[in-house]
MDAnalysis code that builds the backbone (N, CA, C; Angstrom):
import MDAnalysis as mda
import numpy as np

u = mda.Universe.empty(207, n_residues=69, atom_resindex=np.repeat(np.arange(69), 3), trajectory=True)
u.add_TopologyAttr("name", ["N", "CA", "C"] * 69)
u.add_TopologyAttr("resid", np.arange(1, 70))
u.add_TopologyAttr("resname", ["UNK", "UNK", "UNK", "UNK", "UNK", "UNK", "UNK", "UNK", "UNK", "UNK", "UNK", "UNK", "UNK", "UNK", "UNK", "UNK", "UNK", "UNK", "UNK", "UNK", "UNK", "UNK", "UNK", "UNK", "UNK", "UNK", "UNK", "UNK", "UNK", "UNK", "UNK", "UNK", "UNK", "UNK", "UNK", "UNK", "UNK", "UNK", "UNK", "UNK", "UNK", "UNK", "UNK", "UNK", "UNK", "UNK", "UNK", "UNK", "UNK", "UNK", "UNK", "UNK", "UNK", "UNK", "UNK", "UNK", "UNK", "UNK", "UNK", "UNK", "UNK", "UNK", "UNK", "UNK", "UNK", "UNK", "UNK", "UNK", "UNK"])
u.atoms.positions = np.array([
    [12.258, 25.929, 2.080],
    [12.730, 24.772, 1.354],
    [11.600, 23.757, 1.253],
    [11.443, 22.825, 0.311],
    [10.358, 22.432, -0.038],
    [11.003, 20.640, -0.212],
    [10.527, 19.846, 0.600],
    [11.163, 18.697, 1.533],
    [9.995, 17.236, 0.934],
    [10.635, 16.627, 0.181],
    [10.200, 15.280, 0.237],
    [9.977, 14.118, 1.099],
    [8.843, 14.037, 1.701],
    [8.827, 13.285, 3.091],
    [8.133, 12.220, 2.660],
    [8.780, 11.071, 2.855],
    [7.734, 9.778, 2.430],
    [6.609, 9.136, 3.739],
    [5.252, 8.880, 2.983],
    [4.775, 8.462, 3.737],
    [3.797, 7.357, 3.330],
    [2.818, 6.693, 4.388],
    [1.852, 5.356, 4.182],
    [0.913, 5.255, 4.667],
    [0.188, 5.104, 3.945],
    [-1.390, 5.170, 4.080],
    [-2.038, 3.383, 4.157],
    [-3.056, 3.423, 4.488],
    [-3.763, 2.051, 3.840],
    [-5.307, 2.454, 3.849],
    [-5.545, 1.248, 2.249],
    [-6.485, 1.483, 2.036],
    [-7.423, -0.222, 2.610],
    [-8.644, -0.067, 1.783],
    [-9.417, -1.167, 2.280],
    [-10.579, -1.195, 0.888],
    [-11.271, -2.309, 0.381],
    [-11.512, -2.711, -0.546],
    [-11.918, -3.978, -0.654],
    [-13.313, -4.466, -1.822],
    [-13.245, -6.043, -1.841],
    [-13.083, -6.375, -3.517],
    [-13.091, -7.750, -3.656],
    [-12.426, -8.479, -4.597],
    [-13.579, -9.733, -4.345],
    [-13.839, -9.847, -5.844],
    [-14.487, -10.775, -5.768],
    [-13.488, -12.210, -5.959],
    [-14.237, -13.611, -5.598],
    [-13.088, -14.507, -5.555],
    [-14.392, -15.705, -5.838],
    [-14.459, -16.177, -6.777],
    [-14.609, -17.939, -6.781],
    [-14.068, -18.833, -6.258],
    [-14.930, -19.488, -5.348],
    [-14.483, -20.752, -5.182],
    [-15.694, -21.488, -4.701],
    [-15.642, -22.175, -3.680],
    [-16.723, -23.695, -3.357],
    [-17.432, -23.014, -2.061],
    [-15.951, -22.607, -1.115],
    [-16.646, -22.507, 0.512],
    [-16.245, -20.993, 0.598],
    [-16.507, -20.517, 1.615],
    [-16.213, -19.178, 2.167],
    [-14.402, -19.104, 2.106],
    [-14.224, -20.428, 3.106],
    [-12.322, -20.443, 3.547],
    [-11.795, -20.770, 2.407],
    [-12.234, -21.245, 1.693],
    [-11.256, -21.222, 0.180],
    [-11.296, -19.932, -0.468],
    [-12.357, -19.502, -0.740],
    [-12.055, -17.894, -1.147],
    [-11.197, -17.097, -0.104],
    [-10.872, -17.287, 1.196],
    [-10.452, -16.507, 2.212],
    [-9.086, -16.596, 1.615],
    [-8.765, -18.129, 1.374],
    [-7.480, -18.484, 1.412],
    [-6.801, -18.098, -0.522],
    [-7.720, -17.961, -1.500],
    [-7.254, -17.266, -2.459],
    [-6.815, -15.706, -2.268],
    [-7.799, -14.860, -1.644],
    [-7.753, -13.668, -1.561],
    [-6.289, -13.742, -1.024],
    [-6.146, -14.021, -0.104],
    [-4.392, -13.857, 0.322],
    [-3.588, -13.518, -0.706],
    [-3.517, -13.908, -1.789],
    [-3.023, -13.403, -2.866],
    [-1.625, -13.257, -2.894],
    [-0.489, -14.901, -2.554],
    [0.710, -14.229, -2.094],
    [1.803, -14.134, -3.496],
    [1.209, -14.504, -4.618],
    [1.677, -14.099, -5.759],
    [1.392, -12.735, -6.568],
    [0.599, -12.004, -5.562],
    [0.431, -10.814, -6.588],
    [-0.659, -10.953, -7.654],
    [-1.384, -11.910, -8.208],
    [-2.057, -11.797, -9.279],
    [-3.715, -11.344, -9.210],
    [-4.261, -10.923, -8.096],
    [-5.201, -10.256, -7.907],
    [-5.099, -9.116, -8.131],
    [-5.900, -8.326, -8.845],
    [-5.210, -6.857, -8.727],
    [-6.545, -5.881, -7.516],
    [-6.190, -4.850, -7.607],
    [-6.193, -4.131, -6.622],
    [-7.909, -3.360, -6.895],
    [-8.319, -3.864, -5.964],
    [-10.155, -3.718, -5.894],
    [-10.274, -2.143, -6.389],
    [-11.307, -1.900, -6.996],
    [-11.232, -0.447, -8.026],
    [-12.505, 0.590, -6.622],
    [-12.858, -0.220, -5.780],
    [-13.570, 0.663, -4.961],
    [-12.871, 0.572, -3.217],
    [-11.541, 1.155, -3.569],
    [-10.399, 0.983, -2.334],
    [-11.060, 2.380, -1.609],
    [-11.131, 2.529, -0.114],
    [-11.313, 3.577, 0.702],
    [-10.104, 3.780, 1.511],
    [-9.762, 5.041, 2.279],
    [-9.061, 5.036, 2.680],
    [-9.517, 4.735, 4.365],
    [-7.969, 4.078, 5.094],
    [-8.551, 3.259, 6.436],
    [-8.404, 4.753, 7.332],
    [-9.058, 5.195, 7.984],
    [-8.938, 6.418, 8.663],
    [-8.220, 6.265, 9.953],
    [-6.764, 7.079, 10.176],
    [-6.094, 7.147, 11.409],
    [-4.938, 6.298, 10.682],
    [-5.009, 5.828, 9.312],
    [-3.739, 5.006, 9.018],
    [-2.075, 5.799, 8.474],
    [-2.750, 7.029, 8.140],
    [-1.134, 7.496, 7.976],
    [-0.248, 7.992, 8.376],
    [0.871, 7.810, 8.326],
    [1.938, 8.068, 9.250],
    [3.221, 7.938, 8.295],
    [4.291, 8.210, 8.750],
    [5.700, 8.497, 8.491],
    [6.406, 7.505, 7.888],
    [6.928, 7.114, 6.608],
    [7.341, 5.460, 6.319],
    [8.694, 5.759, 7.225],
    [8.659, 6.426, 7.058],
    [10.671, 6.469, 8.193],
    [10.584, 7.762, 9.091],
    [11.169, 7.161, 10.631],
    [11.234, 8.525, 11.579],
    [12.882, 8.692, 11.462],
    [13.419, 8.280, 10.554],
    [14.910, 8.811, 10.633],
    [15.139, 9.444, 10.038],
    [16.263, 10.790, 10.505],
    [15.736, 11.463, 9.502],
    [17.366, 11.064, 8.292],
    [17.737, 10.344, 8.582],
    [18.962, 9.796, 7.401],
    [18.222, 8.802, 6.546],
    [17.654, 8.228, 6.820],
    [16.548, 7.749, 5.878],
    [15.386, 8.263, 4.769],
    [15.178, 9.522, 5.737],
    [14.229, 10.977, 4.961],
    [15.363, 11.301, 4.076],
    [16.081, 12.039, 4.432],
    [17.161, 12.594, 3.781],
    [17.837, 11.669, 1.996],
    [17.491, 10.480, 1.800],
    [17.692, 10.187, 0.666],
    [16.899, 10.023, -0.301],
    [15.382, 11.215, 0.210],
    [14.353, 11.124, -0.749],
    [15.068, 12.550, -1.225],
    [15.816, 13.119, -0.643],
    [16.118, 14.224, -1.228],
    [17.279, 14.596, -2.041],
    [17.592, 13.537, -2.435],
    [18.520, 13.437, -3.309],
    [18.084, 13.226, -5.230],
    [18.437, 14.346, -5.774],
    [17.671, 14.390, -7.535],
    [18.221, 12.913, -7.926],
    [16.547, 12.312, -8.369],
    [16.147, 10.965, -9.054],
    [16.832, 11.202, -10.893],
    [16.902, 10.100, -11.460],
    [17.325, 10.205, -12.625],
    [16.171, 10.933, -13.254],
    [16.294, 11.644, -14.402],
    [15.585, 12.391, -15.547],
    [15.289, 13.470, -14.657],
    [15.665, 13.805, -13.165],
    [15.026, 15.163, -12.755],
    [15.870, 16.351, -12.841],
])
């Protein structure tokens, strides 16, 4: 049987940012609106992936057919 298991990774990446001082760019990058987008030279963080859910009733509703499938 062939099992949909969700999982999460992280990556790592820079972004350039204008501003005056170092901590003002620190404090744009935070980015808590979303409007930075996502640095085009992202690596992956090594030792970061793992299981988004150890339950398995939680697993279990990736396996349920998505619309159009």
């Amino acid at each position: 049987m062939l099992w949909k298991i969700p999982v999460t990774w992280e990556m790592y990446g820079c972004v350039r940012i204008e501003a005056e001082t170092l901590e003002e760019a620190m404090a744009i990058a935070e980015d808590p609106d979303g409007r930075i987008p996502l640095p085009d030279d992202g690596a992956y963080v090594d030792g970061s992936w793992t299981l988004s859910s150890t339950e398995p009733e939680d697993v279990r509703l990736f396996q349920m057919p998505q619309k159009g499938q």
